[in-house]
Every structure is written in C-alpha cells, then in structure tokens.
C-alpha positions as CSV (number, residue, x, y, z in Angstrom):
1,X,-14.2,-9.5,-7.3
2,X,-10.8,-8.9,-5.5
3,X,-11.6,-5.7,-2.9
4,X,-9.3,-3.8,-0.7
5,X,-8.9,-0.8,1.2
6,X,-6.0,1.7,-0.1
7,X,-4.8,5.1,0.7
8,X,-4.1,6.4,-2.5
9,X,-0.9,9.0,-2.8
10,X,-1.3,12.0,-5.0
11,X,0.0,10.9,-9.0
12,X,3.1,14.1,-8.5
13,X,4.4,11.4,-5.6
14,X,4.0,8.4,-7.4
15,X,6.0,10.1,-10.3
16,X,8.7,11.7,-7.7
17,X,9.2,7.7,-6.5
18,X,9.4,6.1,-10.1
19,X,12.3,8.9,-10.3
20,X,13.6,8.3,-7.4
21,X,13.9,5.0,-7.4
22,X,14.9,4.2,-10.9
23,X,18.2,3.4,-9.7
24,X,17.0,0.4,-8.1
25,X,14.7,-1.1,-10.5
26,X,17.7,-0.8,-12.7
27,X,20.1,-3.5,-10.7
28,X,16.8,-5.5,-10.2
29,X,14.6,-5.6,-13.5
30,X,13.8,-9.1,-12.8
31,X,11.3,-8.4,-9.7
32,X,7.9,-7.6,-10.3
33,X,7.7,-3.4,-10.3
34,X,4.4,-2.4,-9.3
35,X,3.4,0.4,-11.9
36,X,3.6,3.8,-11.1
37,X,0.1,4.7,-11.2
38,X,-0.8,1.3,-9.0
39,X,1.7,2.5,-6.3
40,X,-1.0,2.7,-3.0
41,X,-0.6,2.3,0.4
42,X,-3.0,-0.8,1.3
43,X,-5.0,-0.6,4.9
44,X,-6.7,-4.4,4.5
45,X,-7.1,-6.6,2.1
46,X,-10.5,-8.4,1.8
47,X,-9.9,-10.6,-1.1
48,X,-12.2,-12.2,-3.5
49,X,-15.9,-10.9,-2.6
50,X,-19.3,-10.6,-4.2
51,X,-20.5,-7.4,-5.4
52,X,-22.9,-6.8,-2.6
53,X,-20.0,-6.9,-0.2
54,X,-19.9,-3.2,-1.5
55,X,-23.1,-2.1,-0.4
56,X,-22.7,-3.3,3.0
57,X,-19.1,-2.1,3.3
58,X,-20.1,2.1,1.8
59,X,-21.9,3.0,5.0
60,X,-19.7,1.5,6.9
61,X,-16.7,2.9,5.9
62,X,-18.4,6.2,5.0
63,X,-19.2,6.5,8.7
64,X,-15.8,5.3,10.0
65,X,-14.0,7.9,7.9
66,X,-16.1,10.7,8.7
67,X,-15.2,9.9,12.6
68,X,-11.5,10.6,11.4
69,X,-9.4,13.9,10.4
70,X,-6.9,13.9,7.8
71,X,-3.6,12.4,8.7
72,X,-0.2,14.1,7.6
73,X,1.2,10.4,5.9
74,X,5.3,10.8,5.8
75,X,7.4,8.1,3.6
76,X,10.9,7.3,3.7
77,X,13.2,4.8,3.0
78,X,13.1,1.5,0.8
79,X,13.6,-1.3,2.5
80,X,12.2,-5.3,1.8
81,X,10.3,-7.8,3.8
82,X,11.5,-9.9,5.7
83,X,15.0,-8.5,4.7
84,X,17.3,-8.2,1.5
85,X,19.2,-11.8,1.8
86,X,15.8,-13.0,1.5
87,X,13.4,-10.4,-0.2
88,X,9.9,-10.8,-0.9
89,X,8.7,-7.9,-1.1
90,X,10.5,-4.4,-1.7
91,X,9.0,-1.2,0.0
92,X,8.5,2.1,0.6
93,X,8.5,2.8,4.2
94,X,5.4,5.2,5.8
95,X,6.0,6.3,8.9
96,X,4.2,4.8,11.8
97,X,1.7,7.6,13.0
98,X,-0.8,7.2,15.9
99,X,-3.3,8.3,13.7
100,X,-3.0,5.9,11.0
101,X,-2.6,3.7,13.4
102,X,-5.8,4.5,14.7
103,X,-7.7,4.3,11.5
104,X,-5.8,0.8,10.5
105,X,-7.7,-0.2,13.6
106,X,-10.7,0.5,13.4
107,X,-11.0,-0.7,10.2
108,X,-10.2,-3.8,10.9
109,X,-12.7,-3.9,13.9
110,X,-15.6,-2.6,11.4
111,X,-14.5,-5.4,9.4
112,X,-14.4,-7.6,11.4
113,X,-18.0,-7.1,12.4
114,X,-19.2,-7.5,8.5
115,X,-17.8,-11.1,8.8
116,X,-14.0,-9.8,7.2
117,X,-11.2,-11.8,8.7
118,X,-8.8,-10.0,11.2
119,X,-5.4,-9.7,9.8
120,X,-3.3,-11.7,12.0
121,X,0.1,-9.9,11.2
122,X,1.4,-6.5,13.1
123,X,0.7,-3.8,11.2
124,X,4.0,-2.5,9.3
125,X,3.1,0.8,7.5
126,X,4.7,0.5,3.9
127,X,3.6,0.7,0.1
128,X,5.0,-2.3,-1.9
129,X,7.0,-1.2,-4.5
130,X,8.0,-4.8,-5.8
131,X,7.7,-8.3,-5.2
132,X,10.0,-10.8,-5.4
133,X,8.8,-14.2,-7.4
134,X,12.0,-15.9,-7.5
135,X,14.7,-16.3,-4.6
136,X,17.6,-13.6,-5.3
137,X,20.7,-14.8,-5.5
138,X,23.2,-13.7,-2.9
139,X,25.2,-11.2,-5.8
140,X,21.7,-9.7,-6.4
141,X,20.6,-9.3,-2.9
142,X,23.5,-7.3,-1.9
143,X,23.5,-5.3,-5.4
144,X,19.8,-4.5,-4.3
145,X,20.1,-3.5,-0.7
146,X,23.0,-1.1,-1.7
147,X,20.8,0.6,-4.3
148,X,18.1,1.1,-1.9
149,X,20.6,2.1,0.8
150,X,21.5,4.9,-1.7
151,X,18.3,6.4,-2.1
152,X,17.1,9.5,0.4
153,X,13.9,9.9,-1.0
154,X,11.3,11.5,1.3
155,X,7.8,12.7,0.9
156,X,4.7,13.8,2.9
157,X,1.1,14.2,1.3
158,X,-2.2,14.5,3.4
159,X,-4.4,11.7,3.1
160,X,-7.9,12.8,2.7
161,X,-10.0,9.8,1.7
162,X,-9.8,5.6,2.1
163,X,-10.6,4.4,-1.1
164,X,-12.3,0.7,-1.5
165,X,-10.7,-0.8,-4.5
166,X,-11.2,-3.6,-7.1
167,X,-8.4,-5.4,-8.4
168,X,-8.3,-7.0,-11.7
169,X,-5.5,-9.6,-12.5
170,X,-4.9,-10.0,-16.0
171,X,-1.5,-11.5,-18.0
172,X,-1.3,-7.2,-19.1
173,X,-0.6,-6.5,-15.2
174,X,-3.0,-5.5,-12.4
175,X,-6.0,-2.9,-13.2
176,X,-7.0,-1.4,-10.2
177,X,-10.5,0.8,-9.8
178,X,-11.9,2.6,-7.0
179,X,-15.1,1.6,-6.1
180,X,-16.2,4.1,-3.0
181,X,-13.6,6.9,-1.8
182,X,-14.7,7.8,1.5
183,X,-13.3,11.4,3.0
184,X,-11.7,11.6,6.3
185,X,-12.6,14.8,8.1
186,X,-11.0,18.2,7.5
187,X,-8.5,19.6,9.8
C-alpha cells in the first residue's frame, strides 16, 4: 500500500481555496486538479509499503508527535515548481515556520531509523494544488502565472495531529484514507 505522512487542513479551508482559486483552474482545466477534499499538506512520502509498516511506524510517530505542540500553519500564495515557464507542479505556499520545520525533521530522522529513505530534496513547505502532465505551452504558462499572480488568498488553521495516510490510485482519481492521526501536544 502507498503510505505517507500529511497534515491535513480543516474541510472550511479546503472549500475557501477551491473558491479562491477557481479563477485559475479556469485558464488551466487541462492540469491535473487535486480534489478539494484531497487537498493536504504532505510531510514525507514513504511509498509503496506492506501493511506491517503501520504497526511499526504508530508508536513511533505517536511518540514523536506527542514531544510536539501544535503549530499555527499560515498559507499564501500560489506559485509552481520549478517555475511557471516550466510548471510541474502548481501550489499553495505554507509558510516556512521553525516549528514545522522542526517536526519535518524529526520525522524524517525517526524514519530514517525504521529503514525509510531520507528525502534528498530541501524541504519547501507547500500543498500541491495541481500537477502538470504535459509541458505548457508558452501562451498557457503566462495565462497561468497571471491568474495565480491575481489571487491574495490567505489562511491560517492550527495543526493538531500528523496523519499517516494510504493512497489508493484508481482511473476514478486518488482515494486517500487515514490510517493513524497522531495529536501533537496542546498549547
């Protein structure tokens, strides 16, 4: 089964962004729009696993969270990776707090010692909003970046859990289900 690790936003955010952003996915209907309710911010990915990766990654996480308080998550800002001339991926940006910072780390260190590989790229807080399966041409690039440029949408939520996640890949679109949600300590 395909596993990650998510920070799920409250659904009232998720809806606030579809609205926010229908602007966009109206000059770019041809990229893959990830569905409202599958909207997540993703801490690491751990790919295709058995299922009794899960019972040795529950106590570990559960403990990890528990060593964490809650973290005040800000988003702003679409943007695409590595840039609009050449999107793959459009975003949502989430502001780069120490804290989250923090936990991002440590995850991947408690990861790393159940035998996970250690994500080689810098961490770049974001939630993907869309990917991008087929090169944009240069008319639809621009028509994209200024329709993201013209969105001021910004949002804070407090994140209170990390939530391990399966994802199911079917022709329908992705399923996703949350397997553990582990709380982070109140403030």
């Amino acid at each position: 089964m395909r596993l990650f690790l998510a920070i799920n936003p409250p659904n009232e955010l998720r809806g606030e962004l579809a609205r926010a952003t229908e602007s966009v996915r109206a000059v770019a209907p041809g990229l893959a729009w990830v569905a409202e309710p599958l909207v997540h911010f993703t801490l690491k990915f751990l790919g295709e696993q058995p299922p009794e990766a899960i019972e040795h990654l529950e106590p570990v996480l559960v403990r990890l969270t528990a060593r964490h308080r809650e973290i005040l998550m800000h988003v702003q800002g679409i943007g695409a990776f590595p840039n609009f001339r050449r999107a793959r991926v459009v975003w949502l940006g989430v502001d780069a707090e120490a804290r989250l910072e923090l936990l991002h780390h440590d995850l991947e260190v408690a990861c790393e010692g159940l035998g996970f590989e250690v994500e080689g790229r810098p961490f770049r807080p974001h939630m993907t909003l869309a990917r991008v399966k087929h090169p944009l041409d240069e008319d639809a690039a621009r028509s994209l970046a200024r329709a993201a440029k013209q969105i001021d949408f910004r949002a804070e939520f407090v994140v209170r859990s990390v939530d391990l996640m399966r994802s199911e890949l079917s022709p329908a679109g992705s399923r996703y289900t949350t397997l553990v949600s582990a709380p982070l300590r109140s403030t």
